[in-house]
N, C-alpha and C positions, 0 to 999 in steps of 0.2 A: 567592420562593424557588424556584430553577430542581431541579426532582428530574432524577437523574443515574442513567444505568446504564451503566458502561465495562467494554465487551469485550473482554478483551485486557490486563488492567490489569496484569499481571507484566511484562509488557515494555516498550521502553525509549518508546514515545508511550503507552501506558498511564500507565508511573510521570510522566512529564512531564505527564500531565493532572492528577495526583494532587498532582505540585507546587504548578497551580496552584490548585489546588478548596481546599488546606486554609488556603491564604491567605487565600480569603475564604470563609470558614464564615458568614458574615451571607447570601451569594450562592446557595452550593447547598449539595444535600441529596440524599446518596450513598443509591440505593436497592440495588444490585446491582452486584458485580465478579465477570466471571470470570478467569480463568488456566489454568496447564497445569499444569506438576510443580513448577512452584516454590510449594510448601502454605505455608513459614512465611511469606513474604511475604502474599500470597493472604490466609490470615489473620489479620497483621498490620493491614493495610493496610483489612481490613473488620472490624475492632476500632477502629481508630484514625477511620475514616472515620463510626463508626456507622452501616454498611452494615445492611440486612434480610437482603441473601442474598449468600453468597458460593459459585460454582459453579467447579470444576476438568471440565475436560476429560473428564479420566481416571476410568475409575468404579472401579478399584482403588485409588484414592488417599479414597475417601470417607470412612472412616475416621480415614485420615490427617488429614483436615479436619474431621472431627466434633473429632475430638480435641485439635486445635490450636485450635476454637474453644469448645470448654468452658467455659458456664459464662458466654460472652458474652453472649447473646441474641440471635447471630448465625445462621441456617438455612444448612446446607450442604444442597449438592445435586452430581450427579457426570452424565457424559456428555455425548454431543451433544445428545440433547434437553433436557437443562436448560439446555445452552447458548441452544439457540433459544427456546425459554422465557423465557430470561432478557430475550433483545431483543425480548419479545411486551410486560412488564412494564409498565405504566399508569405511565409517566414523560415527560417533556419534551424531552430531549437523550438521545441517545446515542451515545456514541464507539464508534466499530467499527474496532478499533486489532487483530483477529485476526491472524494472521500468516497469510497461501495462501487454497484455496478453500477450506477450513473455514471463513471469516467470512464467505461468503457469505449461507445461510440464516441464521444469528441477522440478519443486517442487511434479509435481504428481512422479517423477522418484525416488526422495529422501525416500517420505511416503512411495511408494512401497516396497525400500528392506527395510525399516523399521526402519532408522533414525529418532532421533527427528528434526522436524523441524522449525524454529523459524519464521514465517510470517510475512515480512512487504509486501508483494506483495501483495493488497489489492483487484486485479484483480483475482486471484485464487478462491476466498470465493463469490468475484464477478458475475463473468463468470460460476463458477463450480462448488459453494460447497456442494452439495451433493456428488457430484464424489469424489473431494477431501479428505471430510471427510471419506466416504465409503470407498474408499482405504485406510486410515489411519487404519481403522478399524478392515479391512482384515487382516493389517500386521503385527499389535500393534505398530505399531507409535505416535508417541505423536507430536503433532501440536501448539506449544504456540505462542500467539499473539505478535506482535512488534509495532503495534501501538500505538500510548502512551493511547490511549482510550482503546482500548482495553485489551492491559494490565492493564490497570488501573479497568476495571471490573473484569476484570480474579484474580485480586489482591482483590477485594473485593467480591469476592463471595467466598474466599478460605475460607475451612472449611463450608461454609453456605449451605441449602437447596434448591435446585432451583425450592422446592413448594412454599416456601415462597414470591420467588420473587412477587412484585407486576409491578416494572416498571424501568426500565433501562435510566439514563441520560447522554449522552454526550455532550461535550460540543464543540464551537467553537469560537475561539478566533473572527472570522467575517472577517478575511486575509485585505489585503491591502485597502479597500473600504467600511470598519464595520462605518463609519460615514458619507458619501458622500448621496448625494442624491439620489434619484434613475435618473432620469434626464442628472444627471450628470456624467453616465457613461459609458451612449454611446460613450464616444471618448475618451477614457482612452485608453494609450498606452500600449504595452508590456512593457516596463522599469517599467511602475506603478505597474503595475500588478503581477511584478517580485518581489517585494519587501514586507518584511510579516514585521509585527512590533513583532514581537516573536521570532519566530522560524527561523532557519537556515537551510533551506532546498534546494535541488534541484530547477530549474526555471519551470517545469512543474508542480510540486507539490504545489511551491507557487501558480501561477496562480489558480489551481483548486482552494488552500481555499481561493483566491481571490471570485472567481466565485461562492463556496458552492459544487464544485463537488468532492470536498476533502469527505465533510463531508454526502453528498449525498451516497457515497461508503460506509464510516463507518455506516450508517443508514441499509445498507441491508448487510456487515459482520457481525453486529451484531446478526441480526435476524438468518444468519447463522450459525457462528461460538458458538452463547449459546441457541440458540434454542427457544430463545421468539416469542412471538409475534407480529407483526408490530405497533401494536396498545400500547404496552406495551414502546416502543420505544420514548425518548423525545430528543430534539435537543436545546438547549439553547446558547446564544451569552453571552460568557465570557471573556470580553477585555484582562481578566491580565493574562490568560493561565494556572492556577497555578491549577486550580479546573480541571480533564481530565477527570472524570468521576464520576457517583454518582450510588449506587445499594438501592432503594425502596423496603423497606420489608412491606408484609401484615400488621406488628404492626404499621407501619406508621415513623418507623427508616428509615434513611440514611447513607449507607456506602461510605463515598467521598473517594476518593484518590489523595492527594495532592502532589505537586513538582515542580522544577523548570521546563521551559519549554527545556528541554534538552533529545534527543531522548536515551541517553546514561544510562539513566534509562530503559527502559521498554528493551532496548539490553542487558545491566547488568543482568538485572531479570531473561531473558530465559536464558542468559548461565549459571548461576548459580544455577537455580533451578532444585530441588526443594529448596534449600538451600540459603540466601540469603549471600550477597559476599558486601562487603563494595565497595563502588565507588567512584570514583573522582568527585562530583558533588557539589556545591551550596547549601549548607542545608538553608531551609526556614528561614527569619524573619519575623514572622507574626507582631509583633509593627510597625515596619520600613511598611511592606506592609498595614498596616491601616484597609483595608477594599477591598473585591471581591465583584465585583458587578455582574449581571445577567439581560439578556433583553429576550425578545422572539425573537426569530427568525422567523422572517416574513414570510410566505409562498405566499405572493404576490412577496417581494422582491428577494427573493431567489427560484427559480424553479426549482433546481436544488433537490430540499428534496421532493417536491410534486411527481416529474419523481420518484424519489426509492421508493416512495409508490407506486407509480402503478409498479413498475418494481415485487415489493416483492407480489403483488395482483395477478400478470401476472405468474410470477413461470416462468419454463421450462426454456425455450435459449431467454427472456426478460432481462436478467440480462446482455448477451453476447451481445446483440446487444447496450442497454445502451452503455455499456463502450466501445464496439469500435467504434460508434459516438458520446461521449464524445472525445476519444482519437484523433482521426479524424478532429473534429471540434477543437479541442485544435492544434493542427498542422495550420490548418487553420488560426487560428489567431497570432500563433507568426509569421507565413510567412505574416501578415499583406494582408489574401486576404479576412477577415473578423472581424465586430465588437467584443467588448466584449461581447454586449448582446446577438447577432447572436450567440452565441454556444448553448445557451438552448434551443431558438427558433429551432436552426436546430437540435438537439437530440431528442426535441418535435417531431418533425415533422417525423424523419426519423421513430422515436417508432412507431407511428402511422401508417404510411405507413408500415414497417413492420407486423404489427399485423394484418392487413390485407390481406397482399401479404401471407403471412407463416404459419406455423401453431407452431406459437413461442412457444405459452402457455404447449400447450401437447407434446411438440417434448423431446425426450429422451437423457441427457444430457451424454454425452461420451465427449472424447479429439477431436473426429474426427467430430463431429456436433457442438459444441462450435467455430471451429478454422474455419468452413464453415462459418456459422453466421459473423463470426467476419471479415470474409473477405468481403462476400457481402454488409454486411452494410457499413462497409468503401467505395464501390465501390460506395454504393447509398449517402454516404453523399459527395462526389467528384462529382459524377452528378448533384445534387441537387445544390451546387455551382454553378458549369457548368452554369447550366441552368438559375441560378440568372444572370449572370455576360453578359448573349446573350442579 
């Protein structure tokens, strides 16, 4: 019986892990979920799971969840440290599904005492993966990817040499805006921008692969999480999703990894491996699907890939400032206090101004210099509005 703690479990790879844990209740055994402000699900979901604890974000909501779990026998608890608490918790697997750098520390808490842990937090390998991985390494931890890209490499390089590699492909569907002009998307609203023609995801996560900030992330996980090279690295516009990832060997072979676009795959994989476990999924008809097409991905249109190459050139706490003025600037625009195109303009801007003010490149990454970073820049990307808006 594999014991389970999912971080993040309100949201939409939280609820898909949840899919598949209750399928086989002979399999595992729910210790812990957290969430944000969605309480009824939250606990629902650790009623239903026979959860020990269930943890919300927010410490005014605690109540809220006492009260929702009345009478369960289920322990509520409220904040960021019970969050991190919670990925400390004497369990086996854990999903680290938080959404930004808030899922950082519960997931350095997990690797620490020495859980597997299963990364969709994209923001962790982001913000800190050297730290990350170093601690995993300390404690013998095992760290498997959730991304569907990333799993999808992780799946093609099993068994393979990582001398061989030659070069690394991910792919991107091109989110809500993959045929729009460029022109024509300075006034695209947040409803647009909400909407992905693939994938079912969360509304901040659409937006990013609206914008390429989705895949901007993936471009510098990679380079962390398998230890390539930047330059090793390619990004291709894949309308039908089906292709997640491709591994490039010295003999000039391609290992793809194909499937539907359903995150419940690459969640399947980690919990099952090293072993793979049948799933509820969609098996492919490739007659029916015809033909996968491929374009380039612009790097005029898209600036959001050109930013992770310098981010990945930059090194140090350039990784941490990126995403919490991607993070910042994406706040901005669903509050409708800026454009669509204004987020990369101002991530541009603030990098820059950072690199100058800091000594981002050489500073030494820890929990407690990553979390400084992320707060200042946030401060500077609200000023820098500010200062537009006088």
């Amino acid at each position: 019986m594999k014991r389970i703690t999912i971080l993040g479990a309100t949201g939409s790879i939280g609820q898909s892990t949840i899919d598949l844990i209750v399928r086989r209740p002979d399999l595992y055994e729910v210790d812990a979920l957290t969430g944000g402000r969605n309480i009824a699900l939250l606990a629902q979901d650790a009623v239903r799971l026979g959860a020990r604890l269930a943890v919300t974000a927010h410490d005014d909501l605690l109540e809220d969840l006492r009260a929702a779990l009345a009478g369960s026998g289920v322990e509520a608890a409220a904040g960021s440290r019970a969050i991190i608490e919670a990925g400390a918790r004497e369990v086996d697997w854990v999903m680290s599904a938080i959404v930004g750098a808030a899922g950082l520390a519960p997931g350095l808490a997990a690797v620490e005492r020495g859980a597997t842990l299963a990364l969709a937090n994209k923001e962790s390998l982001v913000t800190a993966g050297p730290l990350l991985l170093d601690r995993a390494a300390a404690s013998g931890a095992t760290i498997l990817p959730v991304d569907s890209e990333h799993s999808a490499i992780f799946q093609a390089l099993r068994g393979e040499d990582m001398a061989s590699v030659e070069r690394v492909i991910i792919t991107a569907s091109g989110g809500a805006f993959r045929d729009r002009p460029m022109d024509a998307l300075r006034d695209v609203t947040v409803k647009e921008a909400s909407s992905h023609p693939n994938w079912a995801m969360g509304q901040r996560i659409t937006i990013d692969s609206a914008s390429m900030f989705n895949k901007a992330m993936e471009v510098i996980e990679t380079k962390e999480f398998f230890g390539v090279e930047p330059d090793q690295i390619e990004v291709v516009i894949h309308p039908e999703s089906i292709v997640h990832a491709l591994v490039g060997h010295c003999d000039g072979g391609l290992m793809a990894h194909l499937g539907p676009p359903d995150m419940r795959h690459a969640i399947g994989y980690a919990l099952s491996w090293p072993a793979r476990d049948e799933l509820p999924l969609e098996r492919l008809d490739l007659v029916a699907l015809g033909a996968l097409t491929f374009r380039e991905a612009d790097p005029a249109r898209y600036k959001a890939l050109t930013l992770a190459r310098e981010v990945m050139a930059s090194g140090g706490l350039a990784g941490a400032v990126f995403n919490a003025a991607k993070e910042r600037a994406l706040d901005h625009f669903i509050a409708g206090h800026i454009g669509f195109l204004d987020m990369s303009d101002l991530v541009e801007e603030v990098m820059t101004q950072s690199q100058g003010r800091n000594d981002v490149a050489d500073a030494e990454i820890t929990l407690e210099t990553v979390t400084h970073a992320d707060q200042v820049t946030r401060q500077a990307l609200d000023d820098m509005i500010r200062a537009r808006a006088e």
